[in-house]
C-alpha positions as CSV (number, residue, x, y, z in Angstrom):
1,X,143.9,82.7,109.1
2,X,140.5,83.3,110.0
3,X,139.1,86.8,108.8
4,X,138.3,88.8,111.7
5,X,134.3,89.5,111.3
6,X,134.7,93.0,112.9
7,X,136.7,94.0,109.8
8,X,133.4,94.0,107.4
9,X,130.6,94.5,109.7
10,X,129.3,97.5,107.9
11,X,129.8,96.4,104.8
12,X,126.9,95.6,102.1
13,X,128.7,94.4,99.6
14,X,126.7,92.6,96.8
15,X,123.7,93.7,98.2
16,X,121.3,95.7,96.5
17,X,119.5,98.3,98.3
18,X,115.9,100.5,96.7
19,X,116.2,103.8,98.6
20,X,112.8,105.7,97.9
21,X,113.1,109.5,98.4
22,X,116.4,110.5,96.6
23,X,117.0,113.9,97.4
24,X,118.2,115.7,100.4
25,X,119.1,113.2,103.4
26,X,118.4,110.7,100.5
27,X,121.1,111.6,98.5
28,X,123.6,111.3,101.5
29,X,122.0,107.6,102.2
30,X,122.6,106.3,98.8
31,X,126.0,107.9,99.0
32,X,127.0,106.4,102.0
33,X,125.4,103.0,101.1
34,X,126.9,102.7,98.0
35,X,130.8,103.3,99.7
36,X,129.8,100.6,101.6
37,X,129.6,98.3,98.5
38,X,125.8,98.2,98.2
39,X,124.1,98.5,94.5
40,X,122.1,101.6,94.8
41,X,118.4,102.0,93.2
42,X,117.3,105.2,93.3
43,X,113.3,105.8,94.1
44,X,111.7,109.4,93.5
45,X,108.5,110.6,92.2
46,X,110.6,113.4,90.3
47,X,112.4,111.5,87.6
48,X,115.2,113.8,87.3
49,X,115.9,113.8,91.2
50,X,116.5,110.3,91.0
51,X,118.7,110.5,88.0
52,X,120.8,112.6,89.6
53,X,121.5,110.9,92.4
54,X,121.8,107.2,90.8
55,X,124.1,109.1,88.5
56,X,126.6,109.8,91.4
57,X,126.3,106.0,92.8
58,X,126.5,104.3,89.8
59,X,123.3,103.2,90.6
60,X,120.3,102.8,88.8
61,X,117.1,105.0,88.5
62,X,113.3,104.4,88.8
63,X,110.6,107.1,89.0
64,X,107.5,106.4,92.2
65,X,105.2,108.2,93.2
66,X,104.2,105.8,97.0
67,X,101.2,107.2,97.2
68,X,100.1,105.4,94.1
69,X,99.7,102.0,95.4
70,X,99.6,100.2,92.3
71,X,102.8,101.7,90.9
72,X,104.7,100.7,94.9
73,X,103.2,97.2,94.2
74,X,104.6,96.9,90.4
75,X,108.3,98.6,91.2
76,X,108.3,95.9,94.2
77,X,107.6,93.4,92.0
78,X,109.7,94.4,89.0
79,X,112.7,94.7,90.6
80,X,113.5,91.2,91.6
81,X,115.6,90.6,94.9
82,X,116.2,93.4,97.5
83,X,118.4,93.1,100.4
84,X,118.0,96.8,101.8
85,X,115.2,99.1,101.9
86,X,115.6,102.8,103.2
87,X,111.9,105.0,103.0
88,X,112.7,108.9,103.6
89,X,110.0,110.2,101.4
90,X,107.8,112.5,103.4
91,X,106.3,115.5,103.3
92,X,104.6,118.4,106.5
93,X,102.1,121.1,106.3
94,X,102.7,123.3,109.3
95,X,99.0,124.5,110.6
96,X,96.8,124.3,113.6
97,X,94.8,122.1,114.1
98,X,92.0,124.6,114.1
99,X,93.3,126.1,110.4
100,X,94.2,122.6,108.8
101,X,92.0,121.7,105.7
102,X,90.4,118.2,105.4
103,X,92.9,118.4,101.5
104,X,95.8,118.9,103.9
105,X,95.2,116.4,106.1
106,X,94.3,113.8,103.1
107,X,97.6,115.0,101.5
108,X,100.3,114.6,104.3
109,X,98.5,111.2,105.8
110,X,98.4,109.7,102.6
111,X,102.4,109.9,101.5
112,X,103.5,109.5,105.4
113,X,101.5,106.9,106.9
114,X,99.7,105.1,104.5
115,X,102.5,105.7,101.6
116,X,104.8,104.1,104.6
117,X,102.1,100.9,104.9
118,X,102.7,100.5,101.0
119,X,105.7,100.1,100.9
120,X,106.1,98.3,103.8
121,X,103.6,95.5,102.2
122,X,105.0,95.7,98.9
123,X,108.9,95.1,99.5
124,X,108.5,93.4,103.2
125,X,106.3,90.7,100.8
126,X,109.4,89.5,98.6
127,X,111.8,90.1,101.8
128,X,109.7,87.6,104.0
129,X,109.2,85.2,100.8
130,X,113.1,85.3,100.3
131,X,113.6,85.0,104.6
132,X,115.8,87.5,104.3
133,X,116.2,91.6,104.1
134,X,116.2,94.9,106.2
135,X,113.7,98.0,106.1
136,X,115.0,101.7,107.2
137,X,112.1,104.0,107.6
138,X,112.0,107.7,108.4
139,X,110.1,108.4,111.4
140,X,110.7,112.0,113.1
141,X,111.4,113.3,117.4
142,X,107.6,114.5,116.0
143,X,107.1,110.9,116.7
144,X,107.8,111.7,120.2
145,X,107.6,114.8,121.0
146,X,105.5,118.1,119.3
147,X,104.4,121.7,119.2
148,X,102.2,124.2,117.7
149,X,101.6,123.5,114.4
150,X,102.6,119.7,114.0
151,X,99.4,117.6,114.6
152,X,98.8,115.4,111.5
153,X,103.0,115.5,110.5
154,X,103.7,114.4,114.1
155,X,101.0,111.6,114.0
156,X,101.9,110.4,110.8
157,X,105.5,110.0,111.8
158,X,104.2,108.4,115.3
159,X,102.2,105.6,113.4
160,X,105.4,105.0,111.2
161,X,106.8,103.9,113.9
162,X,104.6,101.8,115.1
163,X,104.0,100.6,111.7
164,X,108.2,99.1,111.6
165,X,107.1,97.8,115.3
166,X,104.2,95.9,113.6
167,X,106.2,94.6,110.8
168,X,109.1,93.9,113.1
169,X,107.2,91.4,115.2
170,X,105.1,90.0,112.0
171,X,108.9,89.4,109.3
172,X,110.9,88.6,112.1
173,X,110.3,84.9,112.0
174,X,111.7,85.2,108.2
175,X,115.0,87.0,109.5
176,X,113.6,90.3,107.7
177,X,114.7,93.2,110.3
178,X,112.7,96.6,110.2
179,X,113.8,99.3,111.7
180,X,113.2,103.5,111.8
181,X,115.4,106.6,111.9
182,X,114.2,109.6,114.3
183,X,115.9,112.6,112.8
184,X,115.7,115.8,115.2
185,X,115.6,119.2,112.7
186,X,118.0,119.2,109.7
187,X,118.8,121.3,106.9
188,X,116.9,120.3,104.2
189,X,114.3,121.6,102.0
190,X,111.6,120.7,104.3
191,X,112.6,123.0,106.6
192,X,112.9,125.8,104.3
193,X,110.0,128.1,106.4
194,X,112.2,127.8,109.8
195,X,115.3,128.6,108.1
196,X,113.7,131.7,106.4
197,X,113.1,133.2,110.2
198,X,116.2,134.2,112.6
199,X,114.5,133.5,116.0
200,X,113.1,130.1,115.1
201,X,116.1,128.6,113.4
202,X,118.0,130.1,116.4
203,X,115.7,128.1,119.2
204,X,116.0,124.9,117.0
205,X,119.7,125.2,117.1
206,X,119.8,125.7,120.3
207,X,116.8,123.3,121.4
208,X,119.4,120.2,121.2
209,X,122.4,119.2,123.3
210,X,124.6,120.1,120.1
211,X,123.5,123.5,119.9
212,X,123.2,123.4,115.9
213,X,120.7,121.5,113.3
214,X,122.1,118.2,111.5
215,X,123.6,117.8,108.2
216,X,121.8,115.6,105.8
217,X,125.0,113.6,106.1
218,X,124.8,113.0,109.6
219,X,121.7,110.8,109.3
220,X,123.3,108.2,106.6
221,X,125.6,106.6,109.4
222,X,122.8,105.2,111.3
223,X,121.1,103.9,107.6
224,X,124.5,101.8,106.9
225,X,124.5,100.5,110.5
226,X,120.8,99.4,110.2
227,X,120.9,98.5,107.4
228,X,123.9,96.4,107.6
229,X,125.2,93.3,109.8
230,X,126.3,94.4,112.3
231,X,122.8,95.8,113.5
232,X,121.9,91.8,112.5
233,X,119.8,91.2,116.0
234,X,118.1,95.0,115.8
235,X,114.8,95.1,115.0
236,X,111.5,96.8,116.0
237,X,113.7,100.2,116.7
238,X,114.1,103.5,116.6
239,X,117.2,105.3,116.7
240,X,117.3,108.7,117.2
241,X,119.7,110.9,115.7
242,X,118.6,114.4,117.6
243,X,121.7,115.9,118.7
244,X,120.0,115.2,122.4
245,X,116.5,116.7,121.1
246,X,114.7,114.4,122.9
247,X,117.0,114.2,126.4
248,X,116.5,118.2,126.8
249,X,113.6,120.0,128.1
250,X,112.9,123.5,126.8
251,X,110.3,125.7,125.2
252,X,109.5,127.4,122.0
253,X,106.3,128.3,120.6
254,X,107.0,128.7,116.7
255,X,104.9,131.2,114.5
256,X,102.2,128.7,112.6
């Protein structure tokens, strides 16, 4: 009897999947890809953060730093055939426009949008060369959508996106899929300075059509889908997972 195909199509078994940012949402991605039978290597550029969580996949721990290009280029290299890539490394600095430093900018472009282009060249490289692979990389709603204090984070996060476009169209002849996850606001340590005040972790909660912020765990479903076969003819995409962030209109204008 003919195995029904529908029975495995989120499965990633004997695949091996580099997931670079390892804590936070991270964590829950190499959790969830690693139930699904994928091996899990674990990326940070804080050695202990990615021991940790390869500890609890069984997986296997490398320290990187993406904004050192050299370092991106060697891991990519080193570490032989890769089926799955997931990028969530990122980092904000909430300013106006008016008050943000030259450093600042420098600092947040560099690990968002050009750390993104690294790695993108680095592991799409062997993917294309093998003519086969799939890329998962954190965009942001700030790719859509903004407010007060979210220039150079929300531009960053719109380029990423169009960065997966770009590499969509240019691996796609190879069978090497890249794709993008739009979170909407979640509880994690980069969201620390919202949390901390009442009325604006009250406004996010209630911005959505959900009414609450997202658990870290709530983004890793849409990484395994990607990720896996049954996303096989998805490519150039990003899927939001908001809670209807971006289908609601309303207004907040955040202390920055």
């Amino acid at each position: 009897m003919t195995e029904n195909p529908y029975n495995t199509m989120f499965r990633l078994n004997g695949k091996r999947a580099v997931l670079i940012g390892a804590g936070g949402i991270g964590r829950e991605v190499a959790l969830a890809l690693a139930a699904q039978g994928a091996h899990v290597i674990c990326a940070d550029k804080d050695a202990e953060v990615a021991k940790d969580t390869a500890a609890e996949v069984d997986g296997d721990a490398v320290t990187l730093d993406v904004t050192d290009v050299e370092s991106v280029r060697s891991v990519a290299a080193n570490l032989g055939a890769v089926d799955v890539l997931v990028l969530t490394a990122a980092m904000n600095v909430r300013k106006r426009i008016l008050d943000y430093t030259p450093e600042e900018f420098d600092r947040v472009s560099r690990l968002n949008l050009k750390g993104t282009f690294t790695v993108l060249q680095a592991f799409g490289r062997a993917m294309v060369e093998r003519r086969a692979g799939s890329i998962v990389v954190f965009s942001s709603v700030r790719g859509f959508v903004v407010e007060a204090g979210q220039s150079v984070y929300a531009a960053t996060k719109a380029g990423a996106i169009q960065l997966v476009k770009a590499a969509a169209a240019e691996f796609g002849e190879a069978g090497v899929r890249v794709n993008a996850v739009a979170p909407g606001v979640v509880e994690t340590p980069l969201t620390t300075q919202i949390k901390a005040n009442a009325d604006w972790y009250q406004a996010y909660a209630t911005k959505g059509a959900l009414g609450r912020w997202a658990r870290p765990a709530e983004l890793a479903g849409a990484v395994v889908y990607l990720a896996s076969d049954a996303a096989s003819y998805v490519t150039g995409s990003t899927l939001l997972v908001d809670g209807g962030w971006t289908a609601v209109d309303g207004r907040f204008t955040p202390p920055t």
